[in-house]
DRENZAKOL-992724 format. One record per residue (C-alpha): x, y, z. Coordinates in nm, 2 decimals, padded with zeros to 4 digits, m for minus. Layout:
pt xx: X yy: Y zz: Z
...
This chain:
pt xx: m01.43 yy: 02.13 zz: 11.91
pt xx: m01.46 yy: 01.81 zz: 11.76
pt xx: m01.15 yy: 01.52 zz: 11.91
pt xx: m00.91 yy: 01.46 zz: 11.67
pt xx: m00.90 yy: 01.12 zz: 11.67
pt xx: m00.51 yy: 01.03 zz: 11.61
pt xx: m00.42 yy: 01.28 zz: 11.85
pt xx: m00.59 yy: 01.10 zz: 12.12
pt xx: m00.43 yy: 00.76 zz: 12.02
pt xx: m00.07 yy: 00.88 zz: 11.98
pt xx: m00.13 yy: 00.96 zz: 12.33
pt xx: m00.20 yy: 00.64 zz: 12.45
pt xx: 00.08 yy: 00.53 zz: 12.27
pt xx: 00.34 yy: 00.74 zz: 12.39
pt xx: 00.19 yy: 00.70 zz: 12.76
pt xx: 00.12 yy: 01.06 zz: 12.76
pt xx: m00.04 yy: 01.17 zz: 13.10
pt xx: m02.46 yy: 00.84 zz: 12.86
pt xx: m02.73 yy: 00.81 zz: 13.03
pt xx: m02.94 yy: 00.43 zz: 13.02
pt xx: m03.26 yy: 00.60 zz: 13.13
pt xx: m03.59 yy: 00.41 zz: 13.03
pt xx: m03.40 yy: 00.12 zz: 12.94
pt xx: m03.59 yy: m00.08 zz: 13.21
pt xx: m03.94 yy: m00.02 zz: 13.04
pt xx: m03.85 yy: m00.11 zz: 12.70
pt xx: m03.63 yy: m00.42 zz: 12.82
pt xx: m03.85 yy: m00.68 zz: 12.64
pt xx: m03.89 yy: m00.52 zz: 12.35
pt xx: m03.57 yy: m00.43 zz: 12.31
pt xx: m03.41 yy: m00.75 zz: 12.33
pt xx: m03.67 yy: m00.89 zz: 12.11
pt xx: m03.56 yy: m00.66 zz: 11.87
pt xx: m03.19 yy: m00.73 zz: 11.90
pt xx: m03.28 yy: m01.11 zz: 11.82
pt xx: m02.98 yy: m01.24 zz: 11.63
pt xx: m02.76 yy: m00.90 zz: 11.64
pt xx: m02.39 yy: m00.99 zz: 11.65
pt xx: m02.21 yy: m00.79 zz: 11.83
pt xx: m01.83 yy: m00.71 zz: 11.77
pt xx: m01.60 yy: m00.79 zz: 12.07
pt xx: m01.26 yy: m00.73 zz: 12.05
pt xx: m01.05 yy: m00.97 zz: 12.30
pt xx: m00.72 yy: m01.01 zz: 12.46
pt xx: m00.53 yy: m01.31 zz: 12.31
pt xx: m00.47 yy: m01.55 zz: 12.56
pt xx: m00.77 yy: m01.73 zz: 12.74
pt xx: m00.63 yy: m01.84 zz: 13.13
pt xx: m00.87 yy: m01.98 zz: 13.40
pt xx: m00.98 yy: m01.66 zz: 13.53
pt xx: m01.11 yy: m01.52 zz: 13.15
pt xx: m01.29 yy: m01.86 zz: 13.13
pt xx: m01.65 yy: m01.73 zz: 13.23
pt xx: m01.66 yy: m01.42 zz: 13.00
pt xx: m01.54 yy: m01.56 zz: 12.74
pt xx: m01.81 yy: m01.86 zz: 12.81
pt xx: m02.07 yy: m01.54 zz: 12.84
pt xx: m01.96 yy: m01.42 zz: 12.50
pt xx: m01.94 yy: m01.72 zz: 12.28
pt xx: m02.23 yy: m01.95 zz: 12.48
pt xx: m02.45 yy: m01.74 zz: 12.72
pt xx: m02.49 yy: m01.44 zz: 12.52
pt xx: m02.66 yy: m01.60 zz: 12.15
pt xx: m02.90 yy: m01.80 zz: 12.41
pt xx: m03.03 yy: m01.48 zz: 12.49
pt xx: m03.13 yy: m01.44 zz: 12.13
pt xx: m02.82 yy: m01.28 zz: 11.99
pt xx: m02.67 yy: m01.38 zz: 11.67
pt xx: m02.31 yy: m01.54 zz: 11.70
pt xx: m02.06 yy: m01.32 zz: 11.84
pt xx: m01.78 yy: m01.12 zz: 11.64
pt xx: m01.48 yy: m01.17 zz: 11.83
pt xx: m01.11 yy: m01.06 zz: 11.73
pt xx: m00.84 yy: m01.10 zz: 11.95
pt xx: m00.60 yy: m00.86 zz: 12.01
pt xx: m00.24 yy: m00.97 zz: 12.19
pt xx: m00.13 yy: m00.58 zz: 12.37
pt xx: m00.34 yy: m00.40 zz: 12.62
pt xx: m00.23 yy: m00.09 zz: 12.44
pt xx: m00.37 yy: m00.14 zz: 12.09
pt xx: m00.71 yy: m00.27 zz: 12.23
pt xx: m00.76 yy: 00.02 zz: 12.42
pt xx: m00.67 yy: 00.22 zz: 12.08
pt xx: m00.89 yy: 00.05 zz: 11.90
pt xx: m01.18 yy: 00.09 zz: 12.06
pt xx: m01.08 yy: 00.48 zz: 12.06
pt xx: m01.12 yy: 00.43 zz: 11.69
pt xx: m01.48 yy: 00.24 zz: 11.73
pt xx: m01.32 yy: m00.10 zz: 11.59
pt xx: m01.54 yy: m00.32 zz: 11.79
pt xx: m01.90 yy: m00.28 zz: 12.03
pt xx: m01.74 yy: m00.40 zz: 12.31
pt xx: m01.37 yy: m00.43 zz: 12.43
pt xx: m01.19 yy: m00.61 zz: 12.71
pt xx: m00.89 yy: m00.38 zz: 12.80
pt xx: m00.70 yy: m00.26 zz: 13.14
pt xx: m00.82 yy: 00.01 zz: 13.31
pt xx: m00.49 yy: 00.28 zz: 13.32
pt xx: m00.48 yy: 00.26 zz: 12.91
pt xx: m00.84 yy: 00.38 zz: 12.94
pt xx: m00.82 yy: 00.64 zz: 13.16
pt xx: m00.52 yy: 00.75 zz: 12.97
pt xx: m00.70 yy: 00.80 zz: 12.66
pt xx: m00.98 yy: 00.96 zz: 12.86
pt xx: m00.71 yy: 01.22 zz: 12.97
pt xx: m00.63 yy: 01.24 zz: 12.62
pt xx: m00.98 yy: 01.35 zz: 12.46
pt xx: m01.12 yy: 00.97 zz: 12.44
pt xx: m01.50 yy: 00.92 zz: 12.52
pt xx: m01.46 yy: 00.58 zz: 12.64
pt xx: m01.65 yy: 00.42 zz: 12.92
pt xx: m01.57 yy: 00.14 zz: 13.18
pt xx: m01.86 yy: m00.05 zz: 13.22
pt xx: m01.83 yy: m00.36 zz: 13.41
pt xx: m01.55 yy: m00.61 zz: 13.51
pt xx: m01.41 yy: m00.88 zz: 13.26
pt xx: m01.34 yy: m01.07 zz: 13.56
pt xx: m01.20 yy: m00.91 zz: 13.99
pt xx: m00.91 yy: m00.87 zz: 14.09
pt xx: m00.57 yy: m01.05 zz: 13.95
pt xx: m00.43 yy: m01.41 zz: 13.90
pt xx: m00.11 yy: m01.19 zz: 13.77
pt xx: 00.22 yy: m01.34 zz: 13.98
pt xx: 00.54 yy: m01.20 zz: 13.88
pt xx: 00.75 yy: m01.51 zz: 13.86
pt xx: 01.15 yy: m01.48 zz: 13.86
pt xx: 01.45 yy: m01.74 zz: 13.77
pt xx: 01.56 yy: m01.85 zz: 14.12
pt xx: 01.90 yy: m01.85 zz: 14.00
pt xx: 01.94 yy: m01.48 zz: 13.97
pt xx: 01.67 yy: m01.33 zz: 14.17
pt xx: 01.69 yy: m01.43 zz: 14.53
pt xx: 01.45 yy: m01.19 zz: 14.70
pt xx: 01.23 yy: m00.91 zz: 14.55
pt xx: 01.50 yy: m00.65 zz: 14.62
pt xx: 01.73 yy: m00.84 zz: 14.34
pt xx: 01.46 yy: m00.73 zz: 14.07
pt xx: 01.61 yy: m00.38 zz: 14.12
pt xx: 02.00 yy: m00.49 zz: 14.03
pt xx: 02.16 yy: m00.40 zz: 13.72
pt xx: 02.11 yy: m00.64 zz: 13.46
pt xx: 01.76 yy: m00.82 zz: 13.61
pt xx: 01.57 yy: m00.83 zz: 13.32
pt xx: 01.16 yy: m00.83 zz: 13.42
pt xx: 00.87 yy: m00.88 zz: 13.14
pt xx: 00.59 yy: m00.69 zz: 13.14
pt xx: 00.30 yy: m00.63 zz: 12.85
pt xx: 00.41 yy: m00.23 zz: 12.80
pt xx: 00.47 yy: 00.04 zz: 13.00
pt xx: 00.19 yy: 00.24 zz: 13.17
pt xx: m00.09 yy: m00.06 zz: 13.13
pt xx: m00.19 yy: m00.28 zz: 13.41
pt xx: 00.10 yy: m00.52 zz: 13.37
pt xx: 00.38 yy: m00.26 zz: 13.46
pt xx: 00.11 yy: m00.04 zz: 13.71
pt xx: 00.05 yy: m00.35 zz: 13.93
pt xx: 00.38 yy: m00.38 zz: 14.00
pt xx: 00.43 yy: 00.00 zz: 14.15
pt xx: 00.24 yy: m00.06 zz: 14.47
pt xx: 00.47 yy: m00.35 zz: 14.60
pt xx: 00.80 yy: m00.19 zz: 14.50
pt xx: 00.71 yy: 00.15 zz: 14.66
pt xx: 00.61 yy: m00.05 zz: 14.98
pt xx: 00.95 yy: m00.20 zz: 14.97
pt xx: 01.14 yy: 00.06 zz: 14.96
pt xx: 01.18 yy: 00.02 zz: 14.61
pt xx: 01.28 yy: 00.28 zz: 14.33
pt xx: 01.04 yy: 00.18 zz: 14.05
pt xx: 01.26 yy: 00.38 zz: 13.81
pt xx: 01.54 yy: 00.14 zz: 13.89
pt xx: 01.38 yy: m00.17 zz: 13.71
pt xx: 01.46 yy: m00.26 zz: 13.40
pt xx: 01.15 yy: m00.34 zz: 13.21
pt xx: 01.10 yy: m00.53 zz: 12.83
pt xx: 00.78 yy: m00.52 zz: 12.67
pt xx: 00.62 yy: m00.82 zz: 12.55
pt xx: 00.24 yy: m00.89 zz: 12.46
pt xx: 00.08 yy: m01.18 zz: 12.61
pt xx: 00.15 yy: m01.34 zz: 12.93
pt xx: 00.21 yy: m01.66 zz: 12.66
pt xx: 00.50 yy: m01.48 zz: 12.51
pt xx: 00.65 yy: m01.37 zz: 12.83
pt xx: 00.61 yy: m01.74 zz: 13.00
pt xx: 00.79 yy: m01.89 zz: 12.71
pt xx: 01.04 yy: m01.62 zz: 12.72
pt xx: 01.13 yy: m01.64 zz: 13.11
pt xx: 01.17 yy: m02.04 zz: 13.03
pt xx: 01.42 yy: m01.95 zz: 12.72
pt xx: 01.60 yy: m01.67 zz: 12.96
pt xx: 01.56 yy: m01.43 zz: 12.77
pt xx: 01.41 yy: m01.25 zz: 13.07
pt xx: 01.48 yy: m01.31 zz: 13.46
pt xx: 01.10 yy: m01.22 zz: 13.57
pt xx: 00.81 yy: m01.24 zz: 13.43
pt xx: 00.45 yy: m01.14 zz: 13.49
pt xx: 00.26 yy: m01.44 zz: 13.42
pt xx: m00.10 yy: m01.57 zz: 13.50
pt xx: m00.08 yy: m01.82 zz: 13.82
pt xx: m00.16 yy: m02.07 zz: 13.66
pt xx: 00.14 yy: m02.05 zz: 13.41
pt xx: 00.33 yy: m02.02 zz: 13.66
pt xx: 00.25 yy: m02.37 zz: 13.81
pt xx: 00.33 yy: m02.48 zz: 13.49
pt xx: 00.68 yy: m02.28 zz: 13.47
pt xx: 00.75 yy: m02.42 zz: 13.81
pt xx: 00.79 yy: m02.76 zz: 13.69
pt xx: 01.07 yy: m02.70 zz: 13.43
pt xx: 01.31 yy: m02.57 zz: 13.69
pt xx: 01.39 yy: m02.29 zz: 13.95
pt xx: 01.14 yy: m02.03 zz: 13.92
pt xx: 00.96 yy: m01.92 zz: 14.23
pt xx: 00.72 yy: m01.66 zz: 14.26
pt xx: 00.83 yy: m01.33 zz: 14.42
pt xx: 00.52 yy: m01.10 zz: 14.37
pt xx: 00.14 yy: m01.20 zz: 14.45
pt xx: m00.04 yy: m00.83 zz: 14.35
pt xx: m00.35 yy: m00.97 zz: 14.49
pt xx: m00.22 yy: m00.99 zz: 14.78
pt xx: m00.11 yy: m00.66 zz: 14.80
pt xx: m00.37 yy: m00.41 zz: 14.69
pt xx: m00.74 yy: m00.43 zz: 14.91
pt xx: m00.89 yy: m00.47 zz: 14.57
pt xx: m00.67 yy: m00.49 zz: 14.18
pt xx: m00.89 yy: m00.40 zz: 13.89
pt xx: m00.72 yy: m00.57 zz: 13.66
pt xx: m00.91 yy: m00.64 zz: 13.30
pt xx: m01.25 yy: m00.44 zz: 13.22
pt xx: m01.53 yy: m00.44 zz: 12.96
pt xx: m01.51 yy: m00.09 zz: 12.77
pt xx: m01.76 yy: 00.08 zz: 12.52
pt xx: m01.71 yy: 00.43 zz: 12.32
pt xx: m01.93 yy: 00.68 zz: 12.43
pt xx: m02.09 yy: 00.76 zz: 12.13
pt xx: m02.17 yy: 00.38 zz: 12.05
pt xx: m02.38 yy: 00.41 zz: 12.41
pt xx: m02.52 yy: 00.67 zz: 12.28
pt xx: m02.77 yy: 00.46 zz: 12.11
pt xx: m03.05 yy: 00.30 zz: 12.32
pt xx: m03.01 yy: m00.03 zz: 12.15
pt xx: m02.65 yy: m00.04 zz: 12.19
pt xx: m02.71 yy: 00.07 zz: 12.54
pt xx: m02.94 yy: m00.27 zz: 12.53
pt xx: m02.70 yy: m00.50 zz: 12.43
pt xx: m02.43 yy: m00.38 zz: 12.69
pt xx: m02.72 yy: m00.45 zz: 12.97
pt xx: m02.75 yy: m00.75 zz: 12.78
pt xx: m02.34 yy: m00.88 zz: 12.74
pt xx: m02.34 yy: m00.78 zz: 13.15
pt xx: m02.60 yy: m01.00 zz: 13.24
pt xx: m02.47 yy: m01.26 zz: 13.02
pt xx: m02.14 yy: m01.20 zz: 13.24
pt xx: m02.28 yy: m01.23 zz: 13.56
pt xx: m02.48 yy: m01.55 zz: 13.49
pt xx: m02.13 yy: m01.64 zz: 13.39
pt xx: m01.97 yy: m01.58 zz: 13.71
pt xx: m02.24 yy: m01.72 zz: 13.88
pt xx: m02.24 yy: m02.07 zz: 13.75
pt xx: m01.86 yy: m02.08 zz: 13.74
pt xx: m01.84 yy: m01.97 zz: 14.11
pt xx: m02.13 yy: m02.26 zz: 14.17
pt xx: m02.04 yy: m02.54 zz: 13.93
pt xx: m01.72 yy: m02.71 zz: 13.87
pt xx: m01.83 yy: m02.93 zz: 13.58
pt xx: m01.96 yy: m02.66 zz: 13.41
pt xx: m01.63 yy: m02.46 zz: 13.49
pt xx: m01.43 yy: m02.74 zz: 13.34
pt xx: m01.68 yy: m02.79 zz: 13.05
pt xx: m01.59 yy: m02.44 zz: 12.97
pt xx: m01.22 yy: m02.43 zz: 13.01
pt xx: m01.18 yy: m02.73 zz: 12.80
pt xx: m01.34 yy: m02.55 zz: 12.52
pt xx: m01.18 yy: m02.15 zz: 12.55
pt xx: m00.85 yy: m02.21 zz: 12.76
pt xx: m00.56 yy: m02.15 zz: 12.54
pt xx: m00.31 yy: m02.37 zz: 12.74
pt xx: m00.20 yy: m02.70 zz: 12.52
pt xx: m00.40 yy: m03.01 zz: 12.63
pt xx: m00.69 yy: m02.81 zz: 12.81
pt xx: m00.95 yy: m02.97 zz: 12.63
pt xx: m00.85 yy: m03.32 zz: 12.82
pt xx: m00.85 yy: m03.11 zz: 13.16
pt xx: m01.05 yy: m03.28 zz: 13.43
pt xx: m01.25 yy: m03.14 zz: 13.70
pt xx: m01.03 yy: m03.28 zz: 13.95
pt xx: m00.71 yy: m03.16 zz: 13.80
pt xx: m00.84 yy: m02.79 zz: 13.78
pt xx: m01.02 yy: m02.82 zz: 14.11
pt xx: m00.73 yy: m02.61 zz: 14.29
pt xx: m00.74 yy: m02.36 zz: 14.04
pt xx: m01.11 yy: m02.30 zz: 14.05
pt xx: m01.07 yy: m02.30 zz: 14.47
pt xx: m00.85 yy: m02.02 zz: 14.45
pt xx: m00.99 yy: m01.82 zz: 14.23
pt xx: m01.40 yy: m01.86 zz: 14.36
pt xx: m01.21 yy: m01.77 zz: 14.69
pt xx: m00.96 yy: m01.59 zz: 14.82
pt xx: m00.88 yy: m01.44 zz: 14.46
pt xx: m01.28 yy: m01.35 zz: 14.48
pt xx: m01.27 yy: m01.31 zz: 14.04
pt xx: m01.61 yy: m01.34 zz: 13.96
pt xx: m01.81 yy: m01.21 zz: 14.28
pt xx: m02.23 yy: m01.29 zz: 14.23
pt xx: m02.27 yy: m00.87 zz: 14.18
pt xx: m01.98 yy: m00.81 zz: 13.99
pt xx: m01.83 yy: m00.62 zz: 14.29
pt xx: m01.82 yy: m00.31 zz: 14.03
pt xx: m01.79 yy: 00.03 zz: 14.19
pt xx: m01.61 yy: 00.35 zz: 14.15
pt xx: m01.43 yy: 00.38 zz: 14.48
pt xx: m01.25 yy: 00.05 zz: 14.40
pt xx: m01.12 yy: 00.27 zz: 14.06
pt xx: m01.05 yy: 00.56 zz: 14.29
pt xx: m00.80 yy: 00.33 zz: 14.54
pt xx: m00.57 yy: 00.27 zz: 14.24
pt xx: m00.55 yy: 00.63 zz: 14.10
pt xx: m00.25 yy: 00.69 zz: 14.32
pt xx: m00.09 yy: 00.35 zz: 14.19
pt xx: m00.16 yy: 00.50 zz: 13.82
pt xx: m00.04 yy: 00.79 zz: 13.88
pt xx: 00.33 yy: 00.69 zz: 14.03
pt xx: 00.38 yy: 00.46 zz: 13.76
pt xx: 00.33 yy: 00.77 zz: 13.55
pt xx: 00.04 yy: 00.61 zz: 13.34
pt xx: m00.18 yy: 00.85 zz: 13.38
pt xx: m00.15 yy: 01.24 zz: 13.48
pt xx: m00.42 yy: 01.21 zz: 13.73
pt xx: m00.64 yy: 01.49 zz: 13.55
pt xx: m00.94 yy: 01.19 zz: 13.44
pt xx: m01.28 yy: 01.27 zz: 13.56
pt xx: m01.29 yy: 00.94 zz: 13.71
pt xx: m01.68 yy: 00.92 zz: 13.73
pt xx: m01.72 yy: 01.01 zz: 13.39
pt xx: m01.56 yy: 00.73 zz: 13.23
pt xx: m01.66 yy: 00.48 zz: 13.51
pt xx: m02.01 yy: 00.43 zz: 13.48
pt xx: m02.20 yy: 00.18 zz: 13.65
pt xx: m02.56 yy: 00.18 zz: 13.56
pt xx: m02.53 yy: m00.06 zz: 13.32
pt xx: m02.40 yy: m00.33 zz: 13.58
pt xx: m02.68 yy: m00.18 zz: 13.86
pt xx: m02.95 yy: m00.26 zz: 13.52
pt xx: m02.82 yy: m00.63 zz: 13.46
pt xx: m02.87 yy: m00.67 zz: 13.85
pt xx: m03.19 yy: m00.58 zz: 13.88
pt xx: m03.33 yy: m00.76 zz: 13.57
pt xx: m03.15 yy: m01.05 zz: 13.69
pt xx: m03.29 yy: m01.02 zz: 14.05
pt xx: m03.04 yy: m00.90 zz: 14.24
């Protein structure tokens, strides 16, 4: 029976519960072929230290490899990006990994494929006025700002509440796209929490008593946060197959130099990081930031650190949030052949 399309997406929306054989042998010809193809990527708004590198992969790394200039539209909700690439908007999407299984659940053919980046620099950062201790977050009134329910932003926080003692349920959630939007609205208090980037929340530190309450790396063996996502039938195609190899290796080369190189690092955030003032960063300003996250935050590890079991830890954390039913065929939709292919043409 053929998918019906909308049905799929009205599920995502309401939260309701191919093979790269022989790619190796025609690599060369392949990507000569593919010489000035633009792909279409479809992107999260905001661009924060930890997105630096793919986005440098995308815009810089990727046309060196003979590719035309990338397509890129940015999309601000989780939500909608994983819709649209339901609806074949765009080659290649960065999205969150519950909406995608969701619409997998739902009838979607889409496929996780590699990591936009590891792990999380999410923090959920509260007015230290009204929230004294994590428990506070659960008290009538305590207003906490998340992306939507049932993607990563409102899933990450599950784990720590439930290992608190913690009703989930009890929390009162507003939605707002962009970890921008909800910065500037925790500042306005228009919320009392907000999950924010770390590095906004240095920033938010500064203009009065915020603190940070919740560290989610800190608190899951491994977060999967943000992933690169194609449509099934789009992979279907060996040359489209090609340039996914192609957009992974451009990635890992990426994560490589950033992990390696703090000028080129900072070259890079000055020219893609949305903050105000970022293209005047220096290296020794961002030096702290670029510690963290080429250490203990581990966000862009020399393999890519991709793998299904690190998919299968976090099923339990979907699943209790309610964003998923837990019916996915988890190692349908996570396919990692495409990573193991941009490793071994890159050497390991």
């Amino acid at each position: 029976m053929m998918l019906n399309r909308r049905k799929v997406i009205q599920g995502i929306g309401l939260g309701l519960g191919a093979g790269i054989a022989g790619v190796g042998t025609l690599a060369s010809q392949l990507a000569f072929a593919e010489a000035q193809r633009a792909i279409k990527f479809q992107l999260l708004g905001f661009t924060l230290s930890i997105h630096v590198p793919s986005y440098a992969a995308v815009h810089d790394i990727l046309p060196s490899m003979g590719y035309g200039t990338s397509s890129v539209t940015r999309i601000k909700q989780i939500r909608i990006a994983t819709q649209n690439m339901v609806a074949g908007s765009a080659d290649l999407g960065e999205t969150d990994p519950p909406t995608v299984l969701r619409a997998a659940e739902a009838g979607a053919d889409l496929k996780i494929i590699g990591h936009f980046y590891n792990n999380t620099t999410l923090v959920l950062v509260a007015n230290g006025d009204k929230v004294k201790s994590v428990e506070d977050l659960a008290k009538p009134g305590i207003r906490i700002a998340i992306a939507s329910k049932g993607d990563v932003t409102h899933v990450v926080l599950v784990g720590p509440m439930q290992n608190r003692g913690i009703d989930p349920d009890k929390l009162t959630f507003i939605e707002m796209a962009g970890s921008g939007t909800r910065m500037r609205a925790l500042l306005a208090d228009r919320v009392d929490a907000s999950l924010i980037h770390f590095d906004q929340a240095e920033r938010v530190a500064k203009q009065g008593n915020f603190k940070v309450v919740i560290e989610p790396h800190k608190e899951y063996p491994v977060w999967v946060n943000e992933v690169w996502v194609a449509n099934g039938a789009w992979l279907a195609n060996a040359k489209n197959r090609r340039a996914a190899v192609d957009v992974l290796k451009a990635t890992l080369i990426a994560f490589r130099r950033a992990n390696d190189d703090l000028d080129w690092f900072t070259d890079k955030y000055r020219k893609f990081a949305s903050f105000k003032n970022s293209k005047d960063a220096t290296a020794e300003q961002l030096r702290p930031v670029w510690e963290a996250l080429r250490g203990p935050i581990n966000a862009w590890p020399k393999d890519m650190g991709f793998n299904v079991e690190n998919f299968r830890g976090l099923l339990p954390a979907y699943k209790a949030s309610g964003a998923i039913a837990g019916t996915v065929d988890l190692d349908s939709v996570v396919q990692t052949q495409y990573v193991e292919q941009a490793l071994d043409e890159l050497g390991g």
